[in-house]
C-alpha positions in Angstrom: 0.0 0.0 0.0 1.5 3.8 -1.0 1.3 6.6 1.4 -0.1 9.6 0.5 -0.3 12.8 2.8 -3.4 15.1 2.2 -4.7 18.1 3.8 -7.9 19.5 3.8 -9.0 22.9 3.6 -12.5 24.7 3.8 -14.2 21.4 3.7 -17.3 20.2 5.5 -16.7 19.2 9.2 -16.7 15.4 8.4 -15.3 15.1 4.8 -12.5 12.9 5.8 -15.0 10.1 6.5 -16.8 10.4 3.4 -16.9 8.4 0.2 -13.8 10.5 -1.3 -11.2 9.4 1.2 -12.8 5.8 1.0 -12.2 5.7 -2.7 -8.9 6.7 -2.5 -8.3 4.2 0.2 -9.9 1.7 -1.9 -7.1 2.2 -4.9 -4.6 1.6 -2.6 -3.3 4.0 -0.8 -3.1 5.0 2.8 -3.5 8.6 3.9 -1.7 10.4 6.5 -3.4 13.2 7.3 -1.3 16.7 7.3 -1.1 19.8 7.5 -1.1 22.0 4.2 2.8 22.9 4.5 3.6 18.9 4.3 0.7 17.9 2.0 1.2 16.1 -1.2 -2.3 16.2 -1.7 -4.4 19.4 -0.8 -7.8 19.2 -0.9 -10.0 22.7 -0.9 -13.8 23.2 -0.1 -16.2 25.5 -0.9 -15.7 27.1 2.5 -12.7 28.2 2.4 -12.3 31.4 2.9 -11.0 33.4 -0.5 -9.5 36.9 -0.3 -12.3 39.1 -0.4 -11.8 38.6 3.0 -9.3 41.3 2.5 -11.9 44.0 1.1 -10.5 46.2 4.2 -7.2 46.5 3.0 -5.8 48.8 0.6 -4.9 46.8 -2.6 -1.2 47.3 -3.0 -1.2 45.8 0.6 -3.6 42.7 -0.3 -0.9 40.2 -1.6 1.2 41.0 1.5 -1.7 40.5 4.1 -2.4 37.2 2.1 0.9 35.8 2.3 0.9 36.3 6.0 -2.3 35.2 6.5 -1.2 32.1 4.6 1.8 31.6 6.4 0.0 31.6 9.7 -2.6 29.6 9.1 -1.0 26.7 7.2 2.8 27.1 8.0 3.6 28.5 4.3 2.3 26.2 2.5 4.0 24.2 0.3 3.4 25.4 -3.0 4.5 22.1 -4.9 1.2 20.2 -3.3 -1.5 19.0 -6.3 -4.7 21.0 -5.3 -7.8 19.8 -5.6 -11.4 21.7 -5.4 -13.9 19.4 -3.9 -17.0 20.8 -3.5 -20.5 19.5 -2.4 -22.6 22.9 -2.3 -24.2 24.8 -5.6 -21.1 26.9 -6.4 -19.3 26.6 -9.9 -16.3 24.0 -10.9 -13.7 27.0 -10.7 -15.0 28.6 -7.6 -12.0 28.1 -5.7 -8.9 27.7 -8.0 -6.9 24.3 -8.7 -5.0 21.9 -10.8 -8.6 19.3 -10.6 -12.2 20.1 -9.3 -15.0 18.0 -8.6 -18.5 19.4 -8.8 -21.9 19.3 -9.7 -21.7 21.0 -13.2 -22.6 19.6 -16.3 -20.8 20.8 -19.8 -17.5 21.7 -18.4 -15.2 21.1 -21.0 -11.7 20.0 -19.3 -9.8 16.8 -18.6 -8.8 18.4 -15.0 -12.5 18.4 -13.9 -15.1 15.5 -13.0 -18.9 15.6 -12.5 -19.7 13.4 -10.1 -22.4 14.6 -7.8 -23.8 14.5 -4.7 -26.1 12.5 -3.8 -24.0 9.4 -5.2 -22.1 9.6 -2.4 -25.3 8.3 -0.4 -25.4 5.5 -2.8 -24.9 1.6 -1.5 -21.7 0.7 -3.4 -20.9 -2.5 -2.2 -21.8 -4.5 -4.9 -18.4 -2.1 -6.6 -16.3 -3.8 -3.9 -16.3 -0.4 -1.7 -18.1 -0.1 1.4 -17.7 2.3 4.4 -19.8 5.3 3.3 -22.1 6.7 5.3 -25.8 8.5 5.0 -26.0 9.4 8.8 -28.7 11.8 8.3 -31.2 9.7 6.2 -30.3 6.8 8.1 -29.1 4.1 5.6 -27.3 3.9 2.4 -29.4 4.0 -0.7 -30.2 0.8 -3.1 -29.6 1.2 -6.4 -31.7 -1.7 -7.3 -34.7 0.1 -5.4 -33.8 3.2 -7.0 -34.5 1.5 -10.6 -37.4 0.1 -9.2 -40.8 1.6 -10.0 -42.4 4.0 -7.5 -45.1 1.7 -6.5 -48.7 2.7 -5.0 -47.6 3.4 -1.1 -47.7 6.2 -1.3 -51.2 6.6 -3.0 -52.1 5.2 0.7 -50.8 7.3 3.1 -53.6 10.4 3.5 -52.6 12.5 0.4 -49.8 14.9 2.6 -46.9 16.0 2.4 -44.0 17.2 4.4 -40.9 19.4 3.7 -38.0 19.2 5.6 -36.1 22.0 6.4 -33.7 24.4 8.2 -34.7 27.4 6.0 -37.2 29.5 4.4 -35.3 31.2 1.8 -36.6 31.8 -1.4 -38.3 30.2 -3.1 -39.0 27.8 -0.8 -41.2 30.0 1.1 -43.7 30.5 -1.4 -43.3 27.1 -2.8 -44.7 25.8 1.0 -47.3 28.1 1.1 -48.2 27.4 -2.8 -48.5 23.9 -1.9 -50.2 24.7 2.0 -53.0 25.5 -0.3 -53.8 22.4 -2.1 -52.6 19.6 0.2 -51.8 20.0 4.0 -48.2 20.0 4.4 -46.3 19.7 7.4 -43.1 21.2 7.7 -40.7 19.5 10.0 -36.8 20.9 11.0 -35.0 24.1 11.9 -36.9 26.2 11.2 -40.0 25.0 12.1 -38.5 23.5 15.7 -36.0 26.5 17.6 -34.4 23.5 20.0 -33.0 22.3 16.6 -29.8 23.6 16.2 -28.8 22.3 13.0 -29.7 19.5 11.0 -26.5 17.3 12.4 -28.4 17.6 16.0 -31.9 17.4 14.9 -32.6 14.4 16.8 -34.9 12.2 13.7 -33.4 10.0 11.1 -35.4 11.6 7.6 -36.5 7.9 6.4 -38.3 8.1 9.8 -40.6 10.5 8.9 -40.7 10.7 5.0 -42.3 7.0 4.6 -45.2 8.4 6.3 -46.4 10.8 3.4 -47.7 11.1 0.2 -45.1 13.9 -1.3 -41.9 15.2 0.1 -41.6 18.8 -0.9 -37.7 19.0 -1.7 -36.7 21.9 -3.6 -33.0 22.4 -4.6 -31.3 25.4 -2.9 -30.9 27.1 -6.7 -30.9 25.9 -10.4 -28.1 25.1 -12.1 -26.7 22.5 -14.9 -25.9 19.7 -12.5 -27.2 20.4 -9.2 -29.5 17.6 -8.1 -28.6 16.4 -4.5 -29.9 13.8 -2.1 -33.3 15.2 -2.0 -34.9 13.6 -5.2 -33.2 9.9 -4.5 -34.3 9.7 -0.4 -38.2 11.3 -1.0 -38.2 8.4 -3.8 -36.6 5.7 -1.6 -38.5 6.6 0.5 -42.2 5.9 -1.0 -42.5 9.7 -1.7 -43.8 10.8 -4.9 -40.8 13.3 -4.5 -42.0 17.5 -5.3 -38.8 19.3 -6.1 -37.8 22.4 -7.9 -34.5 22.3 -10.0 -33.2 23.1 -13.6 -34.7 21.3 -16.3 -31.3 18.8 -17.2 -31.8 16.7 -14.4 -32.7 14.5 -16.8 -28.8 13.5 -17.0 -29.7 12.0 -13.4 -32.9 11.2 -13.1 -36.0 10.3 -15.0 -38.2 13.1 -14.9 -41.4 10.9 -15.2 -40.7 9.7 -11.6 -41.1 13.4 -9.8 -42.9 16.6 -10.0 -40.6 19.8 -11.1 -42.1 22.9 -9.6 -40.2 25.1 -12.5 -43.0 25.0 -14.7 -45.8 25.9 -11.9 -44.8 29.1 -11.5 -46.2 30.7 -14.5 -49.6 29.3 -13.5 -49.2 30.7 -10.1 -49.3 26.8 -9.5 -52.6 26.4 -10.5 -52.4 23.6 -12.7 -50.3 21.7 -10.1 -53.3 21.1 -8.2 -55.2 19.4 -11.0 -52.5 17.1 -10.3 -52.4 16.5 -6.6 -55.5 15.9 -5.9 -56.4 13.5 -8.9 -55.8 10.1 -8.5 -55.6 8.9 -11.7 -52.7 11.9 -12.5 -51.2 10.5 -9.3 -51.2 6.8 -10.5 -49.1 7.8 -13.2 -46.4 7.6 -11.4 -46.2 4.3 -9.5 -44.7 2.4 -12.9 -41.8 5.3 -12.8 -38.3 4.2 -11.4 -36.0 6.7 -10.7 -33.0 5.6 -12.1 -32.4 4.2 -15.8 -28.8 4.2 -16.2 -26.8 2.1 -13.4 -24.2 5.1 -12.6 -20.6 3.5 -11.9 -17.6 5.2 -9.9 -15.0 3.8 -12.3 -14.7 7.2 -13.1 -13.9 8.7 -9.9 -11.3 5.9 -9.3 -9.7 6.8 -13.2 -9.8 10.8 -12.5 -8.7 9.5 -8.3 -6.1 8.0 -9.7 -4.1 10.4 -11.9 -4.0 12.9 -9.3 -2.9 10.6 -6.7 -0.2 9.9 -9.2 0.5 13.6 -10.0 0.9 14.4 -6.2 3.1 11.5 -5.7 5.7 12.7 -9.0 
């Protein structure tokens, strides 16, 4: 087994247990853990801080308040480390800059980046070989074989509800709940709806739990882009949900678009013709013979793209 020492910067609080580091592991290779300064391998989130930080400073001075800053932080970092932007939020490909990125985004047109979203990173890939990965908040990794699986009629059975989970009321997602508080009785369920919830790491309920008790599962994205389709769609749908979401139009490239309702087109009608939908049955039963998946998705290419830049960091 090769060593490899990787840092990580800006990341979420537990990325070094997440399917990344396991796939890496699973090629062969054991990583130390570093700082930045003796990193081979740096990897950079989405939350690390860039230098607009420095807004304050005048602008001759903001390369040398940087490099300090830099120097501090990381014990000047080694400048001959292979970066890698990793990132699991709705920001862009090049967002933080790097020799490789990983994102969301479709059409990016460069060998140094990989599409590989998120919410396959809560999919059961032992039947690949790998296993390890984790999807502590939903409570179990999911099945790809239940995920090309038709809908079924459960949830034609369960009262004709629906429930949104969330920490947030942000745009559109307000009016989006109280579109929807109108034609079926939604019940809204997390942060922002409970104060004693701090975040949704503490909120004390696994989400299959509660979502295989409803009809629908109101789970919009957190903004449209070419690419962007989280774990939302896949868990409402594991889940027996007829899954309501709103997202850009291509996630097609993931999903089949028969198996869901896309609240982008609703808006025009002030979402008036979405209720000819929800509470008709036979419109409903449409979409119990709809699996979500089509295409069985594969990480061979996250172990290929894995595997040059674990070779490039270790030249």
């Amino acid at each position: 087994m090769k060593n490899i020492r990787i840092s990580t910067q800006g990341t979420p609080h537990d990325y070094r247990a997440s399917l990344l580091p396991l796939v890496i592991q699973y090629l062969g290779y054991h990583i130390d853990w570093v700082q930045p300064a003796k990193a081979d391998l740096r990897i950079l989130g989405p939350f690390l801080e860039t230098k607009k930080k420095y807004s304050w400073c005048p602008k001759p001075l903001r390369p040398i308040a940087s490099a300090i800053d830099d120097s501090i932080s990381s014990g000047n970092t080694q400048s001959s480390a292979v970066t890698l932007f990793h990132t699991q939020e709705n920001v862009r490909h090049d967002f933080i800059k790097a020799d490789f990125s990983i994102s969301f985004d479709l059409g990016v047109d460069s060998k140094n980046h990989l599409r590989f979203p998120y919410w396959m990173e809560m999919i059961d890939w032992s039947y690949e070989g790998l296993t390890g990965n984790l999807n502590p908040r939903y409570g179990e990794l999911l099945s790809l074989e239940k995920l090309k699986s038709p809908l079924g009629n459960h949830f034609l059975g369960r009262g004709g509800s629906g429930i949104l989970l969330s920490s947030h009321l942000r745009e559109p997602r307000a009016s989006i709940y109280k579109a929807l508080n109108k034609i079926v009785s939604v019940k809204g369920v997390g942060a922002h709806f409970d104060e004693s919830i701090k975040n949704h790491h503490s909120s004390g309920f696994l989400k299959r739990d509660l979502l295989n008790q409803f009809t629908f599962n109101i789970c919009p994205e957190n903004g449209l882009y070419p690419g962007y389709y989280t774990e939302k769609i896949p868990e409402a749908f594991y889940s027996g949900c007829l899954p309501i979401t709103w997202t850009d139009e291509n996630v097609m490239a993931d999903f089949n678009s028969a198996a869901f309702i896309n609240l982008l087109p609703f808006f025009n009608s002030d979402f008036e013709d979405l209720k000819e939908i929800l509470t008709n049955s036979q419109a409903l039963a449409q979409f119990q013979s709809e699996a979500l998946i089509l295409n069985t998705p594969s990480l061979e290419s996250l172990k290929v793209f894995l595997l040059e830049i674990l070779q490039a960091s270790s030249s």
